[in-house]
N, C-alpha and C positions, 0 to 999 in steps of 0.2 A: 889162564891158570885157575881150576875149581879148587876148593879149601883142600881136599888131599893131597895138591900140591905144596899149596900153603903151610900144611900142619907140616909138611915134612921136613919144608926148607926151616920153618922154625925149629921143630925138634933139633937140627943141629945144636943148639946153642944151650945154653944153661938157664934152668930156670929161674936166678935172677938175673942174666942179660934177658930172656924173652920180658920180665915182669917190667922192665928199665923202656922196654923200647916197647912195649905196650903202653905205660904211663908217658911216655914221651910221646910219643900217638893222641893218648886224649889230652896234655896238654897244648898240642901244636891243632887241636879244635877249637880249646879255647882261644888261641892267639888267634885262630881264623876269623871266628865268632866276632872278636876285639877288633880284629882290623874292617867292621863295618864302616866306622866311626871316621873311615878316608873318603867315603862316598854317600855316607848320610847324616845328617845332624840331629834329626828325632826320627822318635820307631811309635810305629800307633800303637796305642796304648793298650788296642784289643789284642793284634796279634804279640806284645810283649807277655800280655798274662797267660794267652794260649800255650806261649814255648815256657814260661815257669812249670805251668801243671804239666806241660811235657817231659820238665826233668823232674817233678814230682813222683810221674807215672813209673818212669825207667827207676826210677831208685828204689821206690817200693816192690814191683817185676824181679829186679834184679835181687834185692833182701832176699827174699824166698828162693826162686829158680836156683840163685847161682848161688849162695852163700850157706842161706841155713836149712834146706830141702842135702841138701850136699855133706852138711854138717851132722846130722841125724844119721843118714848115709852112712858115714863113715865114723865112726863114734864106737860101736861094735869093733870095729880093726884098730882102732886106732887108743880105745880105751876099752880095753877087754874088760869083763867084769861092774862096768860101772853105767847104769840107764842110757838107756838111748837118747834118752831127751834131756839129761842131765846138762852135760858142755854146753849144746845150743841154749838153753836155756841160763844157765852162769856168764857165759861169751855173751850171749844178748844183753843180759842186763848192764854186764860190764862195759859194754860198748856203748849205750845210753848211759849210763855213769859218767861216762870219760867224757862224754862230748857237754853232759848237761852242767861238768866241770869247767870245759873251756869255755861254753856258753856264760859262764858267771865271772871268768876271770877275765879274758881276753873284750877288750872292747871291741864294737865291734857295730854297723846300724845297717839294719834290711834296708836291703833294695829303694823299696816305696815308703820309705818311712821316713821323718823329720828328723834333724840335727838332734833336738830336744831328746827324742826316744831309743840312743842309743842306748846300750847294754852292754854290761863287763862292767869293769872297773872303770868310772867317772875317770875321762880327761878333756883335756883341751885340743886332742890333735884333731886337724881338720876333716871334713866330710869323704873327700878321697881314698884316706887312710883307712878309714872306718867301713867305707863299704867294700875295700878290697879282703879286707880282717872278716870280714861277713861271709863270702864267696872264699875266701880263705878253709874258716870251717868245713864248708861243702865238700871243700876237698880231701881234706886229710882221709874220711873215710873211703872217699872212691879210690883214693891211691891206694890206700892198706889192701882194701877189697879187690883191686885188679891185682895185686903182688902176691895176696894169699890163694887165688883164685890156681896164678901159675905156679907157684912154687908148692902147691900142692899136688900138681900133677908128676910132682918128682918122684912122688913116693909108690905113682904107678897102682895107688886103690880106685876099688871101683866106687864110680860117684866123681871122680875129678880126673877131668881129661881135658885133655889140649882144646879142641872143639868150643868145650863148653868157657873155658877160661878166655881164649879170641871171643867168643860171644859177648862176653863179661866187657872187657876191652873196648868192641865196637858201639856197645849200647851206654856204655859210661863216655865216650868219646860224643857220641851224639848228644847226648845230652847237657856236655861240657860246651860246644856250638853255644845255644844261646844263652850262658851264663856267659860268655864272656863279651854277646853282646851287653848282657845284663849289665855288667861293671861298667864298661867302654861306653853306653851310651847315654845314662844320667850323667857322668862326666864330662861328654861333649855338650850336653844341652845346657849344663850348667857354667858352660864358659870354659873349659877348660880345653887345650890346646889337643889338635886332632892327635900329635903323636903320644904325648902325655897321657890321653886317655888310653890311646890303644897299649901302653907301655903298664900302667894301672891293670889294664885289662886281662892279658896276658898274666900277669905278674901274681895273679892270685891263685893261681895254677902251678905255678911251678912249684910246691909242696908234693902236687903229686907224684914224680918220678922218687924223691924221699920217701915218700910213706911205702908207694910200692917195693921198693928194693929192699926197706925194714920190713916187711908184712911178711917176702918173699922167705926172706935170711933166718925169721923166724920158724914158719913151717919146715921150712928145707932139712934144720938140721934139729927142729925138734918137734917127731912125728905125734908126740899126747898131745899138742899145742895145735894142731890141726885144726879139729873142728871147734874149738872155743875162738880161734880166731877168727875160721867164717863168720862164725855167731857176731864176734866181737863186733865186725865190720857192717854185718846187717844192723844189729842194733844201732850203731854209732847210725847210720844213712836213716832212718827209720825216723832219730829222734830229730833229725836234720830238718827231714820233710814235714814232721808237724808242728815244728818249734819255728822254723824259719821259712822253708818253702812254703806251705799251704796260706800261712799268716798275711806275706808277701801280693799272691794272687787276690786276695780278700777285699784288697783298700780302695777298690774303684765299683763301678756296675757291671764290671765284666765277669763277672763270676761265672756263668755260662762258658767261657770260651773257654777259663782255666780247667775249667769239668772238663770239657773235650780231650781237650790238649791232654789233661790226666791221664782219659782214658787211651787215647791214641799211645801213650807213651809208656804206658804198662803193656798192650796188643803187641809193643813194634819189642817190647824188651820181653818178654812172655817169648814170641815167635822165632828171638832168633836164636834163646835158649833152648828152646823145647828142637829148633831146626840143625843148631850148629853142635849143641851138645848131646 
């Protein structure tokens, strides 16, 4: 089966079931990811920071190719009369608003960081919670971003098409893989029970098929909302990667690997936008 076959057997469907069973896709990566934690009890420490700058790389790849390169695009058809660069430019900022909101409210503690240095609002709930709430963030925008991705293809402008939104999908999915070792396996090192973790693990994921199916619901049926919502969604992933991802890869001597990993993971998200859209 090549992607024309693909594209066609999805077009059946509606663009919030495709956006539904697109987010359901990248979170059944993360439970992949998560179910490491039955066959291994630590991850070395180089190859963990190399796959953060991998979803550092896809996320930043993805912001531009598929979000707001798309947004600009279509902005012209979609808000006649009003700058090209206007939406993507208000959607971006609003989408680092929103997030640098949840960042402050929501508790929540990176990855490689100490109990002491979580962030949000001070509480007592344990280290689990905390870094599922962490990877939690991550996701809200990918989900929005895979949902607006497809439910923009409804409206049949040029700039969003089936193609590019699967791309969307497959490189948000990969990159979802090793965050959910991320979660699942300082959980296991730190004692905590192999299904427990992978259940943790998983678990911080399942926001995305939500955020998809509202991102979709939005574009679908209201077409000036288009491109401020790509925007919205790049921006939100944007402020992800320099407030939380990059931070994360920084706390050891591996900084070299995470470079790599960055770059590989902007190449593999660049190629398969530039290949499928």
């Amino acid at each position: 089966m090549n992607l024309h076959d693909i594209e066609i057997f999805i077009s059946q469907y509606t663009p919030i079931q495709q956006a539904l069973a697109a987010t359901t896709f990248t979170w059944f990566l993360t439970a992949l990811g998560a179910s490491f934690v039955f066959f291994f009890k630590t991850m070395n420490r180089q190859f963990f920071d190399g796959m953060l700058g991998f979803t550092g790389g896809v996320m930043i790849a993805a912001s531009y190719w598929s979000l707001l390169a798309p947004a600009i695009e279509i902005s012209p058809i979609s808000n006649p009369g009003v700058p090209n660069w206007f939406p993507a430019a208000v959607g971006f900022l609003s989408g680092a608003l929103f997030l640098y909101g949840l960042d402050k409210v929501m508790p929540h503690l990176h990855i490689n960081f100490e109990k002491e240095e979580q962030e949000g609002i001070k509480t007592n709930w344990n280290r689990t919670i905390l870094l599922v709430l962490a990877i939690t963030l991550h996701n809200i925008p990918e989900g929005l971003a895979v949902g607006v991705a497809f439910g923009a293809v409804a409206h049949g402008v040029e700039g969003a098409n089936l193609g590019a939104a699967i791309a969307l999908a497959i490189g948000i999915g990969l990159q979802n893989f090793p965050e959910g070792i991320a979660v699942a396996m300082p959980l296991r090192r730190s004692g905590v029970s192999r299904l427990k973790s992978f259940w943790y693990g998983q678990l911080s994921a399942v926001v995305e098929p939500i955020a998809g199916v509202l991102g979709a619901l939005a574009v679908v049926y209201a077409m000036p909302v288009l491109p401020y919502a790509l925007a919205f969604a790049a921006g939100a992933m944007i402020y992800v990667v320099i407030e939380e991802v990059v931070p994360e890869t920084q706390r050891d001597r591996f900084t070299d690997s995470s470079t790599i990993g960055f770059i590989l993971g902007f190449i593999v998200m660049m190629v398969l936008d530039v290949a499928l859209g």
